[in-house]
N, C-alpha and C positions, 0 to 999 in steps of 0.2 A: 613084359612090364619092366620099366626100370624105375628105379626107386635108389634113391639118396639120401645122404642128410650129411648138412656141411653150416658153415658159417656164415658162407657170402655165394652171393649166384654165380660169382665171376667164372669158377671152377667146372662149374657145371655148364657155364655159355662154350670154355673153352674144349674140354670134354666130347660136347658135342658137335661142335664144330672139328673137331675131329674125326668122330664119328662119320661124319658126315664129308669128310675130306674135302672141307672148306679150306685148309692149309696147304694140303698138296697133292689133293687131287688123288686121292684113294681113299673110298668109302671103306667101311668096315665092312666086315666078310660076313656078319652078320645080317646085312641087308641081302646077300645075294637067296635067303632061303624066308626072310620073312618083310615085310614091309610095315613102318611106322602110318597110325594114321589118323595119328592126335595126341596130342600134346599137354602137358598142366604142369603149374609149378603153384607151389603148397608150401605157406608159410606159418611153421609155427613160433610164434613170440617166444623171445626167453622171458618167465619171468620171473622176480625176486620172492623173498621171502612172503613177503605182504601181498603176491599176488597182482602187483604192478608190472608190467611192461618193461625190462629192461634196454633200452639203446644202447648201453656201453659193452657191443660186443663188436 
């Protein structure tokens, strides 16, 4: 299982794409004993004081 927590997806697209040796063509050593075989990405909202939904992150 992998499990995160960040601010923006970007980090995580890039991450994984390394993982994945989308940049240069070497997968993580991790693949060679287990295989990925599904996927989720999980949004929790910041929110404010009031309980509103913050954007300004």
């Amino acid at each position: 299982m992998f499990v995160a927590f960040g601010k923006h997806f970007d980090a995580f697209e890039r991450l994984l794409d390394n993982m994945l040796g989308k940049n240069d063509g070497i997968s993580d050593a991790l693949f060679s004993f287990t295989r990925p075989v599904s996927g989720s990405y999980f949004w929790c909202p910041p929110v404010d004081d009031k309980g509103q939904i913050n954007y300004d992150f």
